[in-house]
Backbone as CSV, one residue per row, in Angstrom:
resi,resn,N_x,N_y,N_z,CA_x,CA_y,CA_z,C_x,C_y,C_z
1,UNK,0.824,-1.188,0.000,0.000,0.000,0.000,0.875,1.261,0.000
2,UNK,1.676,1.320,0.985,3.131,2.348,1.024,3.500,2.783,-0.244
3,UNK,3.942,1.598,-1.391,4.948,1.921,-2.730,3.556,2.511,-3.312
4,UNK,2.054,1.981,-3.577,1.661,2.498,-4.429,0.929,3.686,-3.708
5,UNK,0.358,4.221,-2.869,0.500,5.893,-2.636,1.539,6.311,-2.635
6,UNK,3.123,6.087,-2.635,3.730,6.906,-2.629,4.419,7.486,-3.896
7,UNK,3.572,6.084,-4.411,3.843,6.631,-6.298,2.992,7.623,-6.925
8,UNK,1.696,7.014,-6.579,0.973,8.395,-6.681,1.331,9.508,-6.621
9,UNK,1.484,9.996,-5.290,2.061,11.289,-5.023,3.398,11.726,-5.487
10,UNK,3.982,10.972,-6.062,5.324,11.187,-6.571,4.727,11.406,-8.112
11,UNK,3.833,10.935,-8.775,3.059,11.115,-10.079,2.643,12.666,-9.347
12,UNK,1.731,12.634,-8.657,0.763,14.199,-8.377,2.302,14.925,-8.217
13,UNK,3.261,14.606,-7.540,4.214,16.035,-7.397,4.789,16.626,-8.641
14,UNK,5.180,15.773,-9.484,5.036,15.994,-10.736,4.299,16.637,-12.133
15,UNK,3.186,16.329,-11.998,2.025,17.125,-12.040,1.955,18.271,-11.746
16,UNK,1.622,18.152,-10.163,1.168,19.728,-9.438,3.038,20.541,-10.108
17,UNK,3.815,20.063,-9.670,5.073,20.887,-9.942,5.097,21.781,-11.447
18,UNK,4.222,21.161,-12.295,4.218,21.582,-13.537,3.702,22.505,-13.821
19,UNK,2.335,22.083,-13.371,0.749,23.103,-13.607,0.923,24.036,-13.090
20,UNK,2.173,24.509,-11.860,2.569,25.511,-11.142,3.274,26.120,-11.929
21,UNK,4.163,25.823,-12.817,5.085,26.462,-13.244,4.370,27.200,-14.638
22,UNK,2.903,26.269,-15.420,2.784,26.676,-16.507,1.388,27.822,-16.435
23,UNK,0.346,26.737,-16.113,-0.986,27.096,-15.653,-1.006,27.850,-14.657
24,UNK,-0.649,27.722,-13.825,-1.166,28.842,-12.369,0.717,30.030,-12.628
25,UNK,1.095,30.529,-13.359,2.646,30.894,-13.342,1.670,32.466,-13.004
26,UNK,0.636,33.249,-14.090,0.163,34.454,-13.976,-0.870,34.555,-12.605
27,UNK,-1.633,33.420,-12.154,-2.741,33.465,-10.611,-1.571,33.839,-9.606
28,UNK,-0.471,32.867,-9.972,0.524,33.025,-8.339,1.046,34.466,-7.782
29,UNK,1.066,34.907,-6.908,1.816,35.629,-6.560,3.065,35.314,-6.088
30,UNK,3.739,36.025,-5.911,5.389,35.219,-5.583,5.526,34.924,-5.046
31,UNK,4.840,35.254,-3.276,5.398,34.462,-1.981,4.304,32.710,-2.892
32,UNK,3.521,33.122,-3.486,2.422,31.751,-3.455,3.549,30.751,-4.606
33,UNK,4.101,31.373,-5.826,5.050,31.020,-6.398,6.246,30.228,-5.811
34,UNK,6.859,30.736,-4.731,7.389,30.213,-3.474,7.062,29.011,-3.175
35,UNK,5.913,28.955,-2.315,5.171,28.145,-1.875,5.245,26.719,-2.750
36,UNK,4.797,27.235,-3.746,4.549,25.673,-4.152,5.372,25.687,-5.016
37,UNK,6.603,25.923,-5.231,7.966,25.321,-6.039,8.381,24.455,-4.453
38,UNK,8.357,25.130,-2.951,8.895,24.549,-2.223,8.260,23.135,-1.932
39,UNK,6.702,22.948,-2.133,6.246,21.916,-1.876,6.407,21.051,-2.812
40,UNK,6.325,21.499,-3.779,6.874,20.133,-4.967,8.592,19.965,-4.769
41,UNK,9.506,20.809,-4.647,10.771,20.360,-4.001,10.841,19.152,-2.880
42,UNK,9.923,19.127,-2.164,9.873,18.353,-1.264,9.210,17.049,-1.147
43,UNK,8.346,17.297,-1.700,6.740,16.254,-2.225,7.641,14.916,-3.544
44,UNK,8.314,15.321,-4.109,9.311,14.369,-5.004,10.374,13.433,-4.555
45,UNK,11.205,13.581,-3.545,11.959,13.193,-3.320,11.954,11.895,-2.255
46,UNK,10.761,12.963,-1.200,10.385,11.881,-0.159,9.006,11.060,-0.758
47,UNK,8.592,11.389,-2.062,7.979,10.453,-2.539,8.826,9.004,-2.793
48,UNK,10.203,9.130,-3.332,10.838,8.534,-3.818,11.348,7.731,-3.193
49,UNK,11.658,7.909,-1.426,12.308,7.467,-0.445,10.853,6.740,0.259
50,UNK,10.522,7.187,0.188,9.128,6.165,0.677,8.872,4.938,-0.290
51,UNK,8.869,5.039,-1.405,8.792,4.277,-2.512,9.975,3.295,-1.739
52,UNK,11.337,3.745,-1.793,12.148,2.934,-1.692,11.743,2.052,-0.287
53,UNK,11.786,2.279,0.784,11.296,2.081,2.097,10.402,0.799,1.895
54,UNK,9.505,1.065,1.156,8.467,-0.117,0.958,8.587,-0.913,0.415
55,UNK,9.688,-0.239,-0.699,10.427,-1.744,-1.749,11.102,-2.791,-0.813
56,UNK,11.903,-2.119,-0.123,12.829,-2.802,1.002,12.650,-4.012,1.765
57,UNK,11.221,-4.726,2.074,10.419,-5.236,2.430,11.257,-5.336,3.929
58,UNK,11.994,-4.446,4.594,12.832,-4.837,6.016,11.890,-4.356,7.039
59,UNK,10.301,-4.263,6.529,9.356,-4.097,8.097,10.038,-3.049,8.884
60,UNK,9.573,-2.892,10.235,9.783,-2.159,11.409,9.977,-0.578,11.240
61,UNK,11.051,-0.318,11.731,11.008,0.888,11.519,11.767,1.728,10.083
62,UNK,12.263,1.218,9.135,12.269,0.993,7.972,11.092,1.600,7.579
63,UNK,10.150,0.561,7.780,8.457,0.879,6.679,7.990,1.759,7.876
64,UNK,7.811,1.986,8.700,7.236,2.832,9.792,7.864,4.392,9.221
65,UNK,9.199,4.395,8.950,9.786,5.506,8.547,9.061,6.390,6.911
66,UNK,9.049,4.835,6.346,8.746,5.257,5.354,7.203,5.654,4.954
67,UNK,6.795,5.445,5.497,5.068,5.902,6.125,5.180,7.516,7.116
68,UNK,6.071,7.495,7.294,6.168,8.960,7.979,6.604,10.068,6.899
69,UNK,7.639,9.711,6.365,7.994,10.564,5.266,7.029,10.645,4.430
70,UNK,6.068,9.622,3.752,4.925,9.976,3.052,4.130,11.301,3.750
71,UNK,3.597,10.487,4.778,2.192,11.276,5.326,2.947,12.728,5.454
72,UNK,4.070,13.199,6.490,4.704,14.104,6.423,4.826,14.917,5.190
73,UNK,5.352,14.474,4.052,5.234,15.096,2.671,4.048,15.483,2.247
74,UNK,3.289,14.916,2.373,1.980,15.407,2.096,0.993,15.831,2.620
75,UNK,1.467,16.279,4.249,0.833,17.676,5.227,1.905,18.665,4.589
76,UNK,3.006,18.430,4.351,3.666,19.666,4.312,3.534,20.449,2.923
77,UNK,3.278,19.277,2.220,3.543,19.629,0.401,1.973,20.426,0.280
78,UNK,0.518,19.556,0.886,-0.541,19.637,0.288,-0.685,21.553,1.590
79,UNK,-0.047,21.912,2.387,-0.220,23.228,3.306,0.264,24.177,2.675
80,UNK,1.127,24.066,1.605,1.911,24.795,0.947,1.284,25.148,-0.196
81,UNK,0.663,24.326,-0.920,-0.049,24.028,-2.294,-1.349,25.055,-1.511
82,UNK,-1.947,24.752,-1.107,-3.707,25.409,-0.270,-3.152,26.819,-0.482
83,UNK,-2.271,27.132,0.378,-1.798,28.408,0.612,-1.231,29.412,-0.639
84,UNK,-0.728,28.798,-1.278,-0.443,29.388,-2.766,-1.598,29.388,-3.537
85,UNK,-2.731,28.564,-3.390,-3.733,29.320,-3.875,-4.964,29.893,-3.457
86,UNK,-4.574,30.304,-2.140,-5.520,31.607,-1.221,-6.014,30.930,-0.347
87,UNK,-5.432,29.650,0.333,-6.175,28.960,1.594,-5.623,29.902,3.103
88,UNK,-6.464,29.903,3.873,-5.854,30.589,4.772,-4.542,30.455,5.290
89,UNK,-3.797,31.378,5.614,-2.449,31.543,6.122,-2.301,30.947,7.243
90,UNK,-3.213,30.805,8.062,-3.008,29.874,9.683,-2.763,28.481,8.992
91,UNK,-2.466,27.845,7.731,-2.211,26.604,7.659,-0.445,26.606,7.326
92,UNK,0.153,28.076,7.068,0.956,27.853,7.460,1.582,27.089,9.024
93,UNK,0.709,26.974,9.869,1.299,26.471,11.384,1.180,25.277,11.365
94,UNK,0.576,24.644,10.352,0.367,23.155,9.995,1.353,22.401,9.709
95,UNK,1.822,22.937,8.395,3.116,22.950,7.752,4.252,22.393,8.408
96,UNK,4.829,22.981,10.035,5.829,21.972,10.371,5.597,20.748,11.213
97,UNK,4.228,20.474,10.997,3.576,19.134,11.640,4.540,18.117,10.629
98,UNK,4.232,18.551,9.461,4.450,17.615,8.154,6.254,17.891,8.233
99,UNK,6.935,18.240,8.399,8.200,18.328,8.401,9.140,17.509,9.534
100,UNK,8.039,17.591,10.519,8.202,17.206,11.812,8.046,15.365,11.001
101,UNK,7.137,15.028,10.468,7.044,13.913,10.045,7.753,13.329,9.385
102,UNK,8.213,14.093,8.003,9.865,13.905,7.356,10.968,13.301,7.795
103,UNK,11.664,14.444,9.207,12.073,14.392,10.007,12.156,13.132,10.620
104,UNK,11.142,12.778,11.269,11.460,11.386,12.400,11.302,10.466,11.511
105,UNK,10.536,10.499,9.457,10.584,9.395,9.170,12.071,9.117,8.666
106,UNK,12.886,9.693,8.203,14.334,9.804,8.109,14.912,8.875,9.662
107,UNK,14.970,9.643,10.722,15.238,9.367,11.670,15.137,8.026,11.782
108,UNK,14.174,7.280,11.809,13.256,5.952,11.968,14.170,4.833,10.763
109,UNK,14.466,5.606,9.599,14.880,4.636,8.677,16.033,4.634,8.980
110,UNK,16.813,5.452,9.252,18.209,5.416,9.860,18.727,4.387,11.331
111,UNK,17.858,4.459,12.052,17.585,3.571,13.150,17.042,1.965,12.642
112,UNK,16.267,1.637,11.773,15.937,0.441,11.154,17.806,0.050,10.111
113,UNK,18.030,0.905,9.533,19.098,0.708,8.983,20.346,-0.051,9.675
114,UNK,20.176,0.622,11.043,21.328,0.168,11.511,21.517,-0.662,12.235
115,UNK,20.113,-1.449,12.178,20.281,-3.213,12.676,20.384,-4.552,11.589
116,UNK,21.133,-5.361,12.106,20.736,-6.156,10.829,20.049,-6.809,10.748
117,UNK,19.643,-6.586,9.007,18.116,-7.679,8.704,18.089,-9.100,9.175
């Protein structure tokens, strides 16, 4: 379930990263321009690492990690995206919920890493 939402969203970051740059380039304003170049910066990569995580099949905190970096990416990516296109600004305070999630899912895979399978 992990690899294929996190493909998804690694498809949608792709996507959204685009439609930002082409379609919404004249709606954005620049801090909103900002905004969601930073969330698709982010929304790609830990798509990718989650992907990997789940490929891994090493359970524990491995896939626990890699379930954090998802969900995390996508409070942080989808608070960023809202906000660039006129969602209220108090979801900026949301935003480092999802980073916070990044964060320990990194953490988590690093700690699964360093036992052996």
């Amino acid at each position: 379930m992990l690899v294929r939402l996190a493909a998804l969203f690694g498809f949608l970051s792709v996507a959204l990263g685009a439609f930002g740059a082409h379609a919404l380039e004249a709606r954005l304003t620049p801090e909103g321009q900002d905004w969601w170049q930073t969330a698709t910066l982010y929304a790609l990569p830990h798509a990718a690492a989650a992907i990997a995580a789940g490929l891994s099949n090493r359970g524990g905190n491995i896939a626990r990690g890699g379930w954090l970096l998802f969900i995390g990416a996508l409070i942080f990516s989808a608070t960023l995206y809202a906000m660039a296109l006129g969602a209220p600004r108090w979801l900026g305070a949301v935003t480092p919920l999802g980073g916070v999630g990044m964060l320990s899912g990194w953490a988590l895979i690093a700690l699964g890493a360093s036992k052996t399978p």
